[in-house]
C-alpha positions as CSV (number, residue, x, y, z in Angstrom):
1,X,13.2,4.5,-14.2
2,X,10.0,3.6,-12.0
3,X,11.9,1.4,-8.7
4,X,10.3,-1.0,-6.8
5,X,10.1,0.7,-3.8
6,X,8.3,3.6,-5.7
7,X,5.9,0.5,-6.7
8,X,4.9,-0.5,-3.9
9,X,4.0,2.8,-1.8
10,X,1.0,3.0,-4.3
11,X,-2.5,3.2,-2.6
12,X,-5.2,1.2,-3.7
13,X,-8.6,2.5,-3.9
14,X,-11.6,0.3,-3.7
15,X,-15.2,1.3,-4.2
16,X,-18.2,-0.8,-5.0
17,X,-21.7,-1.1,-7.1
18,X,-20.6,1.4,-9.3
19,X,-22.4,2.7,-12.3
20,X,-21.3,2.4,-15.6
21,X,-22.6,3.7,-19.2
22,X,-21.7,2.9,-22.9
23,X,-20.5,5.7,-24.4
24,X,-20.5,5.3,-28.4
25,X,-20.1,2.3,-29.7
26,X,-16.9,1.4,-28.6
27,X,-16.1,3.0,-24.9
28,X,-17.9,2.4,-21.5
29,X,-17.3,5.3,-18.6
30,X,-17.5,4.3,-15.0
31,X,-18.2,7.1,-12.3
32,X,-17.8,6.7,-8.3
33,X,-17.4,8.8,-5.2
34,X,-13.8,8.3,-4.9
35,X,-12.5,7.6,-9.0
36,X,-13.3,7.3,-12.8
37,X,-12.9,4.9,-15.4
38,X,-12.8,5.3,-18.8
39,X,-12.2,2.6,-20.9
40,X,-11.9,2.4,-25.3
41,X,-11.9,-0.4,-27.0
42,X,-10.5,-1.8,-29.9
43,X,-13.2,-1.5,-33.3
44,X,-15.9,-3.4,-32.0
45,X,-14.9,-5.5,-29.3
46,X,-16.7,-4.3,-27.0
47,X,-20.3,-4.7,-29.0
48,X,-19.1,-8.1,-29.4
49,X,-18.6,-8.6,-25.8
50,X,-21.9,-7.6,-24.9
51,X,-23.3,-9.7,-27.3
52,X,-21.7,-12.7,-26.4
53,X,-19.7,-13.0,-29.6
54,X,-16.4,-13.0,-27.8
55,X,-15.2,-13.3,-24.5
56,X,-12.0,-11.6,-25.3
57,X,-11.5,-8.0,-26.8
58,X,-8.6,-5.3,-26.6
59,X,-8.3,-2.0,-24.7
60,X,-7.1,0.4,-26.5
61,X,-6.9,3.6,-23.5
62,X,-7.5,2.9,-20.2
63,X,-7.5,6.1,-18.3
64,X,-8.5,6.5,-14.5
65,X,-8.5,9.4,-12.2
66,X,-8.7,9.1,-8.5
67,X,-10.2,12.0,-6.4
């Protein structure tokens, strides 16, 4: 069981102007100094995003690492 002491000695790291890319059709990949981002969405969600379709979509793995 995750407490909420455990919570909140967390660190937050923040980093700025990063670059992103659109990988396939349906994930975008965001590199910095400091951490990645990976994000996969639902079908086509995020093709409809871009597009201005939708506002709204669904992640479907959100992975980050933080170096």
């Amino acid at each position: 069981m995750i407490k909420l002491k455990d919570i909140m000695n967390e660190a937050v790291e923040n980093e700025t102007n990063l670059p992103f890319e659109i990988v396939g059709s349906n994930s975008i990949l965001i590199k910095g100094r400091k951490l990645s981002v990976k994000l996969v969405f639902n079908g086509s969600d995020l093709k409809n995003a871009v597009n201005g379709k939708t506002k709204k979509g669904k992640v479907t793995l959100a992975s980050m690492n933080i170096k």
